[in-house]
PADRENKE-129007 format. One record per residue (C-alpha): x, y, z; residue number from 1; residue in three letters. Coordinates in steps of 0.5 Angstrom, whole numbers, padded with zeros to 4 digits, m for minus. Example, Ala and Ser with C-alpha at 12.3 -4.5 7.8 and 13.67 -1.06 7.14 Angstrom:
<rs>
@xx: 0025&yy: m0009&zz: 0016&bamar: 1&paba: ALA
@xx: 0027&yy: m0002&zz: 0014&bamar: 2&paba: SER
</rs>
This chain:
<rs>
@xx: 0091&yy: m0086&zz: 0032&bamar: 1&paba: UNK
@xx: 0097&yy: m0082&zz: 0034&bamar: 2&paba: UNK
@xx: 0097&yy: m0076&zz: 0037&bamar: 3&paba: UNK
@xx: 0097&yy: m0072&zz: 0031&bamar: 4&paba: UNK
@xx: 0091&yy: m0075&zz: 0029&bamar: 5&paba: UNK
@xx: 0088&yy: m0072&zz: 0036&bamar: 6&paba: UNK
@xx: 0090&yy: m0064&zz: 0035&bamar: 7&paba: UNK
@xx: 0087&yy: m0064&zz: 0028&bamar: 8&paba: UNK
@xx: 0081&yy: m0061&zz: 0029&bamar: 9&paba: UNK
@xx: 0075&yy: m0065&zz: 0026&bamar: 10&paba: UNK
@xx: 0071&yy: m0062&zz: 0019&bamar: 11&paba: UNK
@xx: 0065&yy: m0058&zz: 0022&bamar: 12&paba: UNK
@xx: 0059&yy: m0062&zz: 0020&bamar: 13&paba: UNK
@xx: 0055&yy: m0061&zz: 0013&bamar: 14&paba: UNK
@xx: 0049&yy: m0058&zz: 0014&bamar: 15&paba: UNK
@xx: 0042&yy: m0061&zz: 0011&bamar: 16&paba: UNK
@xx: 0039&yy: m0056&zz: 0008&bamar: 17&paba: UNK
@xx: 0042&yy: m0049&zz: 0006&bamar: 18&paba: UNK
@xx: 0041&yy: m0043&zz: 0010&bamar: 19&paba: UNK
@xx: 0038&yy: m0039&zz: 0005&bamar: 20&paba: UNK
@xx: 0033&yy: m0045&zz: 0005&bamar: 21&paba: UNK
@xx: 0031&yy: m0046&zz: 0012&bamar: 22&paba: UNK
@xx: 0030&yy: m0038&zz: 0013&bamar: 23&paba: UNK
@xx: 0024&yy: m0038&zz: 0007&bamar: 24&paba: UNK
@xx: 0022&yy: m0045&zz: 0009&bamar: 25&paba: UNK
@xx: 0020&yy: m0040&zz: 0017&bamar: 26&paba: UNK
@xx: 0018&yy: m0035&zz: 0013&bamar: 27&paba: UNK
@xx: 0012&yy: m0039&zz: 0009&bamar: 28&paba: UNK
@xx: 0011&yy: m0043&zz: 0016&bamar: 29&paba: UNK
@xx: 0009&yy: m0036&zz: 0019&bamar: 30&paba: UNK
@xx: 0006&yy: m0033&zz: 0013&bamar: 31&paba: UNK
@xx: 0001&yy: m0039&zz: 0014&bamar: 32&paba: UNK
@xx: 0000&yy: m0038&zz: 0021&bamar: 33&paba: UNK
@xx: m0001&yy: m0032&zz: 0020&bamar: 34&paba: UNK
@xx: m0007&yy: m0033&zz: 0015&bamar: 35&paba: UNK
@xx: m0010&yy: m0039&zz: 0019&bamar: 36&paba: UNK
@xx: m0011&yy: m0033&zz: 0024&bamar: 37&paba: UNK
@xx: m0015&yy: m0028&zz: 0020&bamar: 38&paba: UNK
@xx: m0022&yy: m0029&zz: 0019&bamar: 39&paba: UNK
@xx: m0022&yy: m0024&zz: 0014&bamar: 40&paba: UNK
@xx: m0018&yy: m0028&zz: 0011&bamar: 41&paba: UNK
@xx: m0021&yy: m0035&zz: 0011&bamar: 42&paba: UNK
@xx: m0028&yy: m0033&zz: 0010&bamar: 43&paba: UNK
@xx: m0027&yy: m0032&zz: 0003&bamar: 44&paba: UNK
@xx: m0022&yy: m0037&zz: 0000&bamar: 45&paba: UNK
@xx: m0023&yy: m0043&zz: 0004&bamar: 46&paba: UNK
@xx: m0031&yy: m0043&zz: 0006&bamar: 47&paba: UNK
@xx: m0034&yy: m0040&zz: 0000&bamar: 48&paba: UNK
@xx: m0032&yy: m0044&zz: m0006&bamar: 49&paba: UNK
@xx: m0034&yy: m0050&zz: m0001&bamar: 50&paba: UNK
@xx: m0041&yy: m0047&zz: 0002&bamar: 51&paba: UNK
@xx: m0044&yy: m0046&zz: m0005&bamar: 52&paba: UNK
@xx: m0041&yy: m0052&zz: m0007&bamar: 53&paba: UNK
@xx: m0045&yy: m0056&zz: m0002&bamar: 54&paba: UNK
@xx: m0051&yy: m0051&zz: m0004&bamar: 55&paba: UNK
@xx: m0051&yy: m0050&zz: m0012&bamar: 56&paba: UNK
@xx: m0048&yy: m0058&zz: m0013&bamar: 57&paba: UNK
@xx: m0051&yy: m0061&zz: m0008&bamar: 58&paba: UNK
@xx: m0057&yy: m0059&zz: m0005&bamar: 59&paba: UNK
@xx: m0060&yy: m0055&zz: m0011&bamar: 60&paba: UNK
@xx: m0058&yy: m0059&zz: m0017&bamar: 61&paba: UNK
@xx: m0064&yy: m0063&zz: m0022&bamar: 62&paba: UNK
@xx: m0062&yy: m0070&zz: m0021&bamar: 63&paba: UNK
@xx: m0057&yy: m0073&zz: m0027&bamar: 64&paba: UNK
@xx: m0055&yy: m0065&zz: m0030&bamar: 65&paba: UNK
@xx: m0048&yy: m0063&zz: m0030&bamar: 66&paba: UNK
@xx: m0048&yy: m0057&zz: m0026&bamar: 67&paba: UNK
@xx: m0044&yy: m0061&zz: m0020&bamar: 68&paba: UNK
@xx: m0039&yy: m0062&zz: m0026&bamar: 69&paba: UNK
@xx: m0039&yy: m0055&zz: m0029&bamar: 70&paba: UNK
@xx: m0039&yy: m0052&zz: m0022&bamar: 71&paba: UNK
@xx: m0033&yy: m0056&zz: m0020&bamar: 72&paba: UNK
@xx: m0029&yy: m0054&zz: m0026&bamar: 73&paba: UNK
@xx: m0031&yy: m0046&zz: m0025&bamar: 74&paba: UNK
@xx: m0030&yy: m0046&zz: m0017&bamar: 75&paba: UNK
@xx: m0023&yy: m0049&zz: m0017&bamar: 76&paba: UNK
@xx: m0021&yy: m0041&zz: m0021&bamar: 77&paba: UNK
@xx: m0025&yy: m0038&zz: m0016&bamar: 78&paba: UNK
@xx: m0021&yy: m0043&zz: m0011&bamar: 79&paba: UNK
@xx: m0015&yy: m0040&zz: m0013&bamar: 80&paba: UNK
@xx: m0017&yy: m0032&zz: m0014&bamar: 81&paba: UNK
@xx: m0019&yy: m0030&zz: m0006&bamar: 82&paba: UNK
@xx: m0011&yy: m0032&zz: m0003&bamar: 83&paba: UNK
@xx: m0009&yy: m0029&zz: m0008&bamar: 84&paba: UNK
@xx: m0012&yy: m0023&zz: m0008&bamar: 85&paba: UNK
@xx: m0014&yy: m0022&zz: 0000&bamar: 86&paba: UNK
@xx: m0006&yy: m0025&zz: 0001&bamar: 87&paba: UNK
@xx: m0002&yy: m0022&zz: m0004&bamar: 88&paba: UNK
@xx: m0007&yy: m0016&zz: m0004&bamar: 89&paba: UNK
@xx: m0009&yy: m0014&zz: 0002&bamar: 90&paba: UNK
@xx: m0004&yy: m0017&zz: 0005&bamar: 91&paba: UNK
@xx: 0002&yy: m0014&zz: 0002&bamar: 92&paba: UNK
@xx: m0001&yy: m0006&zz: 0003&bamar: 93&paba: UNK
@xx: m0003&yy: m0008&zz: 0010&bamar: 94&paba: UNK
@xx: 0005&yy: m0010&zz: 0011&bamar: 95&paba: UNK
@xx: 0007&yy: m0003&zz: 0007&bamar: 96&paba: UNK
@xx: 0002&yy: 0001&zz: 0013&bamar: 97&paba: UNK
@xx: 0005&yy: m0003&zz: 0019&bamar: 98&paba: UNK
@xx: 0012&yy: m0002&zz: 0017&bamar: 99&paba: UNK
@xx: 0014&yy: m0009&zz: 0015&bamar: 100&paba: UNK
@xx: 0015&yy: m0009&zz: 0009&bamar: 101&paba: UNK
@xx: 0021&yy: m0004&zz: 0010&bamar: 102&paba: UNK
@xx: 0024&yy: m0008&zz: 0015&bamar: 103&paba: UNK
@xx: 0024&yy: m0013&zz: 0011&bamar: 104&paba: UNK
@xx: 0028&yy: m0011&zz: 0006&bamar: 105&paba: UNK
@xx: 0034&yy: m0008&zz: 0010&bamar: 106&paba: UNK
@xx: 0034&yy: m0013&zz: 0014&bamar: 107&paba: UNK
@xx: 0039&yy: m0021&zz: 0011&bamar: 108&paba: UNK
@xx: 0032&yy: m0024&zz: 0009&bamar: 109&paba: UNK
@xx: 0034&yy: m0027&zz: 0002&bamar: 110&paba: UNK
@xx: 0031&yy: m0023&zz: m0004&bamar: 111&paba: UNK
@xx: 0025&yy: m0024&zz: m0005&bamar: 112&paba: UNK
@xx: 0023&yy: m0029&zz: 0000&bamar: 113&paba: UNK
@xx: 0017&yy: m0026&zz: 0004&bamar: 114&paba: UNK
@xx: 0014&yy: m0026&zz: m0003&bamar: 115&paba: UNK
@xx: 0017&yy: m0033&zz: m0005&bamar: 116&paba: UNK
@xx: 0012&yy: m0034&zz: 0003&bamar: 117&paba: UNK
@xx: 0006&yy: m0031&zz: 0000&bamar: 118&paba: UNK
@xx: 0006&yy: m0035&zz: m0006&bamar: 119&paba: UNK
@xx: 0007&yy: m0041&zz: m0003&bamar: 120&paba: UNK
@xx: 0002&yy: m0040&zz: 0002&bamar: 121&paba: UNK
@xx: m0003&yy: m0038&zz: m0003&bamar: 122&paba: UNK
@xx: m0001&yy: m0044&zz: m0006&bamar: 123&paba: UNK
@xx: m0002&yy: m0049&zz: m0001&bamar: 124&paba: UNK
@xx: m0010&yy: m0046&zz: 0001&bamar: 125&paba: UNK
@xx: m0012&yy: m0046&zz: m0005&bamar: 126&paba: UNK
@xx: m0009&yy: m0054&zz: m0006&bamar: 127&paba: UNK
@xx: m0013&yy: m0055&zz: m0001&bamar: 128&paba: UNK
@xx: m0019&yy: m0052&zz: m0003&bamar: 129&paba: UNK
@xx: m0019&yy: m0055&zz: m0010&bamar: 130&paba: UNK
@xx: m0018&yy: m0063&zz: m0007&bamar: 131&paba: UNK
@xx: m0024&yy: m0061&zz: m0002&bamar: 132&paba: UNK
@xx: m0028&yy: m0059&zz: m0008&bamar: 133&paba: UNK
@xx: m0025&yy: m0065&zz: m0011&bamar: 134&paba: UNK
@xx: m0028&yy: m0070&zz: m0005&bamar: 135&paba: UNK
@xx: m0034&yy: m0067&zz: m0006&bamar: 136&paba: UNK
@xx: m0035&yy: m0067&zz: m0013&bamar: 137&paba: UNK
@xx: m0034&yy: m0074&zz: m0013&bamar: 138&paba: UNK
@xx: m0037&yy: m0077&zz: m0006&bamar: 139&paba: UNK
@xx: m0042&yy: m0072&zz: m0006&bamar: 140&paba: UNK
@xx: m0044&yy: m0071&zz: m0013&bamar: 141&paba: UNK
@xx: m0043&yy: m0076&zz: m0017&bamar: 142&paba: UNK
@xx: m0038&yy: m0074&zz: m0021&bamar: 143&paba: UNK
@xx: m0034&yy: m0078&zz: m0025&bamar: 144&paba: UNK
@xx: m0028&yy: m0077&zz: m0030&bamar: 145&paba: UNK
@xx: m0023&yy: m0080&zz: m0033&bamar: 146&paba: UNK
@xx: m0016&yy: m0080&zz: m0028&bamar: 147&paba: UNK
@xx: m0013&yy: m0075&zz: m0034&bamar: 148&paba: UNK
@xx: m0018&yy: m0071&zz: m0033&bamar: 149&paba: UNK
@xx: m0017&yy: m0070&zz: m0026&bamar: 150&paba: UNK
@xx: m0010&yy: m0069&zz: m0026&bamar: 151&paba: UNK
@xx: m0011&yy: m0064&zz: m0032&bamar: 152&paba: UNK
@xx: m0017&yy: m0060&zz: m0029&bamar: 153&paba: UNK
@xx: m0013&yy: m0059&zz: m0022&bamar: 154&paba: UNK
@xx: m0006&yy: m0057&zz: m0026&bamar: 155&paba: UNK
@xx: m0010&yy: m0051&zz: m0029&bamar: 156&paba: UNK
@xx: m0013&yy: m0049&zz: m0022&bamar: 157&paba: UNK
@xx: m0007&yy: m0049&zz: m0019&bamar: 158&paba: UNK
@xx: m0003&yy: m0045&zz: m0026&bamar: 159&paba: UNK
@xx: m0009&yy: m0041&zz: m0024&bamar: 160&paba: UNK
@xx: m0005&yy: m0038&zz: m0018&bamar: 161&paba: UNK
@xx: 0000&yy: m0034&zz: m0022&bamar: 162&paba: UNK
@xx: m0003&yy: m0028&zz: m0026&bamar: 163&paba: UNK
@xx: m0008&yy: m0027&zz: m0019&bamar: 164&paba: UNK
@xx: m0001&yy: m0027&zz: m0014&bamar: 165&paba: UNK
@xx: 0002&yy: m0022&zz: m0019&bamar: 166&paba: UNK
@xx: m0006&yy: m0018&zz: m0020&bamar: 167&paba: UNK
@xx: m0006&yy: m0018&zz: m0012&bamar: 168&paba: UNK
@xx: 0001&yy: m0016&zz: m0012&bamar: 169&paba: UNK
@xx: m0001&yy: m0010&zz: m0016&bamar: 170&paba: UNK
@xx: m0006&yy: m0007&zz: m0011&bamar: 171&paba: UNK
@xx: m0001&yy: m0009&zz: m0005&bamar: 172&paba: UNK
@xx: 0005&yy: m0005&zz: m0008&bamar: 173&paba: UNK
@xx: 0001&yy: 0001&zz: m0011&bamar: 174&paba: UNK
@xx: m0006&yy: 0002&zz: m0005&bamar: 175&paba: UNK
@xx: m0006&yy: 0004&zz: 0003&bamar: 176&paba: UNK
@xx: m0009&yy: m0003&zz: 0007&bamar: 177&paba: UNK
@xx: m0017&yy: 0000&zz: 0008&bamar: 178&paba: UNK
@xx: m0016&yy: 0002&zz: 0000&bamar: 179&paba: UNK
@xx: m0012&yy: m0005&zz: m0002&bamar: 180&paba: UNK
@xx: m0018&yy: m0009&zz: 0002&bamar: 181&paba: UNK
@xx: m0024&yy: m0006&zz: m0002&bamar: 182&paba: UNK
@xx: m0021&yy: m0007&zz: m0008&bamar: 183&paba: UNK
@xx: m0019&yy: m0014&zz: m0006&bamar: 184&paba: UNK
@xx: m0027&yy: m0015&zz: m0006&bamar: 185&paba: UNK
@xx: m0029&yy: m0011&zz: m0012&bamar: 186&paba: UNK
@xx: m0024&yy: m0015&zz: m0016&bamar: 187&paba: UNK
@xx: m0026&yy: m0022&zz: m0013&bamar: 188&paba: UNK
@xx: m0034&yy: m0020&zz: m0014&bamar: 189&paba: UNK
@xx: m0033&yy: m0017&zz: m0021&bamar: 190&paba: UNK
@xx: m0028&yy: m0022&zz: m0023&bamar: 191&paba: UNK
@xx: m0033&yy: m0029&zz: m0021&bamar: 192&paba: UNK
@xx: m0039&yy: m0026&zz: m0023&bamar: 193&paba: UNK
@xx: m0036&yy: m0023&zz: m0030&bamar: 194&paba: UNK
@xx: m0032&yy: m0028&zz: m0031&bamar: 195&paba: UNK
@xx: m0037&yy: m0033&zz: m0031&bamar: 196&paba: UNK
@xx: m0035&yy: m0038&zz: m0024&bamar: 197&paba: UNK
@xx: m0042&yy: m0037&zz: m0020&bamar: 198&paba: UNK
@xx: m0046&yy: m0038&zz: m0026&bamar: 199&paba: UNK
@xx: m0046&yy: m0039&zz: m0034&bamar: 200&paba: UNK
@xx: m0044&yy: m0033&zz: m0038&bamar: 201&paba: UNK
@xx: m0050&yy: m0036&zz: m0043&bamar: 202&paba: UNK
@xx: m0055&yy: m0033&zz: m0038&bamar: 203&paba: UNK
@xx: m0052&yy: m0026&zz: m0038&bamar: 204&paba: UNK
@xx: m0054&yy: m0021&zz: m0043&bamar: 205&paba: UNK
@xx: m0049&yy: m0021&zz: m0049&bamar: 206&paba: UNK
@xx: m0046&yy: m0014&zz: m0047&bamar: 207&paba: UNK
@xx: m0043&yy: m0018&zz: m0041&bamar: 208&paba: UNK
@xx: m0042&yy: m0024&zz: m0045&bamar: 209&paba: UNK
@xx: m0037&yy: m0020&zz: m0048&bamar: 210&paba: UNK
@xx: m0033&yy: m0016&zz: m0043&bamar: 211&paba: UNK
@xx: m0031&yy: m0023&zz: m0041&bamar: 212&paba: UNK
@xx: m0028&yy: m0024&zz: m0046&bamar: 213&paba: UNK
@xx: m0022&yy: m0019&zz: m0043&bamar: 214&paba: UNK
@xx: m0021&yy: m0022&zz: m0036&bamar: 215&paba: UNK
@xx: m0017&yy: m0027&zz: m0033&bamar: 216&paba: UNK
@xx: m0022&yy: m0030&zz: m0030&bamar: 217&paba: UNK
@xx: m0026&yy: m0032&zz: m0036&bamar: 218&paba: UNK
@xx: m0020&yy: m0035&zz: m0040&bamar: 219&paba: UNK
@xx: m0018&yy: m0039&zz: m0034&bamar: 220&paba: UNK
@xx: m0025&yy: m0042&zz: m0032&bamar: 221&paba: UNK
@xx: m0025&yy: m0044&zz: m0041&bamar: 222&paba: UNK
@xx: m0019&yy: m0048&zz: m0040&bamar: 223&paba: UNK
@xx: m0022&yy: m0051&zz: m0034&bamar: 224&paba: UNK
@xx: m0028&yy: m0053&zz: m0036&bamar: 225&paba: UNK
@xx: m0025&yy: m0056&zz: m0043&bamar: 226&paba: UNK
@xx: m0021&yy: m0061&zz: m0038&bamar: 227&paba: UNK
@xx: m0027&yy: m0064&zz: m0036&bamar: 228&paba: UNK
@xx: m0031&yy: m0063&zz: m0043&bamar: 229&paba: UNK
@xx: m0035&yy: m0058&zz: m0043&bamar: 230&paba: UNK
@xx: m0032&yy: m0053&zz: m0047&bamar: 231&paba: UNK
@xx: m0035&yy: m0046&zz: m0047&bamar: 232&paba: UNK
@xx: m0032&yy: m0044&zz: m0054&bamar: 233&paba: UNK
@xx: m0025&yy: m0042&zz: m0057&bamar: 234&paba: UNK
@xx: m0019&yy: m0046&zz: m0057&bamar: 235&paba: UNK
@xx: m0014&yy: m0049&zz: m0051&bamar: 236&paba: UNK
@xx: m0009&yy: m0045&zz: m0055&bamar: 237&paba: UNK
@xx: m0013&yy: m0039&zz: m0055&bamar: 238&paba: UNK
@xx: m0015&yy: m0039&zz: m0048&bamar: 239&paba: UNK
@xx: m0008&yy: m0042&zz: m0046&bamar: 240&paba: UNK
@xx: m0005&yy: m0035&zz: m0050&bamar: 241&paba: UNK
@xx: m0009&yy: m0030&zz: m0046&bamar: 242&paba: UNK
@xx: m0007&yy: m0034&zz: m0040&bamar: 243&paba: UNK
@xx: m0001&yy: m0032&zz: m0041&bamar: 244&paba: UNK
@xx: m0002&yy: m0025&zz: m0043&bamar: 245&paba: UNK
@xx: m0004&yy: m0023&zz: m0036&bamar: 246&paba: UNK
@xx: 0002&yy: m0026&zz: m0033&bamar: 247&paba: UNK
@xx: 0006&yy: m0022&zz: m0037&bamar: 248&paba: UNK
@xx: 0001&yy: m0016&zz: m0036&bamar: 249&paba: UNK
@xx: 0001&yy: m0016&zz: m0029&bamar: 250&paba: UNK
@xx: 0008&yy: m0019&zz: m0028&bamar: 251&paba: UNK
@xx: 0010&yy: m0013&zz: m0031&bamar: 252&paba: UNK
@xx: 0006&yy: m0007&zz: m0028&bamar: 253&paba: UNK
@xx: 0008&yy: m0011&zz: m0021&bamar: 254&paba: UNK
@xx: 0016&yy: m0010&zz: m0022&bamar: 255&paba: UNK
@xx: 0014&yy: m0003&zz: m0024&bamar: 256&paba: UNK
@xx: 0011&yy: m0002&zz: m0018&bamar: 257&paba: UNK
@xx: 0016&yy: m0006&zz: m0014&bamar: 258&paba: UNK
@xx: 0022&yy: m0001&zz: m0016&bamar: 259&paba: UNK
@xx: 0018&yy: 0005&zz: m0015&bamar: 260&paba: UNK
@xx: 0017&yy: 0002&zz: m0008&bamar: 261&paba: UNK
@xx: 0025&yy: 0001&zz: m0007&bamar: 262&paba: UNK
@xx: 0027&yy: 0008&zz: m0010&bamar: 263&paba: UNK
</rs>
């Protein structure tokens, strides 16, 4: 080594992961901490779908039915709807009402990250939601299937993320937080219940049979029930379309509302 070797400086280090990265990594450790500390919010996603569960698969169902597996298929969507709606929904709007949402989006955060936070949290909830529904299910009531089928029923649960994060973005962008939270609810009743996730739509009267058929909720319930073959009529194809109809739907009044709120 000589001493021109000693007064060059030496490179900076390179870094592991890329500032952008590691500020929206924070941001969606927060969001989740955030959520873990609001009653209002765990009620509804993580103990409700495990509640009635426990009561509907476990305690009340005859011996030998195939209630724990329809239930497991349809609890799953209903797994996916509370964060989505209450995260992105009550969420969003609450955040709007406090200010924080301005001061995010003058502040150097990336674009989008806040959002890219709430959709991961909602996520990362309803994943454990559905693996605790899934032990469940197998350990408690005795629901066998095929190892594709499990893996196909837990893809369609966690797609089932999109189109009500962006449902919930819609109310958040667009209602006040006391608005934003009684909407929420009306829309997580109305949409579980009409969209056949508590109970079969056969054992409604045919007028609510057929206002199922417009909700996202219903399509959503369909294809998880043919993972696990208890198809409840139409094809996978037909319900895979009109899945992916509220996702452009709702993407697009979400971005209309997102603009309205920038201008």
């Amino acid at each position: 080594m000589n001493s021109i070797d000693i007064l060059r400086p030496s490179a900076p280090p390179i870094p592991r992961t890329s500032p952008r990265l590691g500020v929206i990594r924070r941001e969606i450790h927060a969001e989740i901490v955030r959520s873990l500390r609001t009653p209002s919010f765990l009620v509804p996603t993580l103990a409700m779908p495990l509640a009635f569960y426990t009561l509907f698969a476990l305690v009340l169902a005859p011996p030998g039915s195939q209630t724990g597996v329809y239930i497991l298929a349809t609890y799953g969507v209903l797994a996916s709807l509370g964060p989505c709606l209450f995260g992105f929904g009550a969420g969003i709007a609450s955040d709007r009402d406090a200010g924080i949402l301005g001061l995010k989006r003058i502040s150097p955060l990336p674009a989008g990250a806040f959002l890219i936070a709430r959709l991961a949290s909602a996520a990362l909830f309803t994943l454990v939601v559905v693996l605790a529904l899934d032990v469940l299910a197998a350990g408690g009531a005795g629901v066998r299937l095929p190892v594709q089928s499990w893996f196909t029923l837990l893809a369609v649960h966690m797609l089932s993320v999109l189109p009500f994060c962006l449902l919930g973005l819609c109310i958040g962008l667009r209602t006040g937080a006391s608005a934003a939270m009684a909407l929420s609810n009306l829309l997580f009743i109305g949409l579980a219940v009409l969209g056949g996730l508590w109970m079969p739509l056969s054992m409604f009267p045919p007028v609510m049979q057929k206002v199922a058929l417009a909700l996202p909720t219903y399509h959503m319930s369909a294809l998880a029930l043919q993972a696990v073959g208890l198809g409840i009529g139409g094809s996978a194809r037909v319900h895979g379309l009109c899945a992916a109809a509220y996702v452009l739907v709702f993407g697009g009044l979400a971005w209309r509302a997102w603009t309205a709120n920038t201008h």
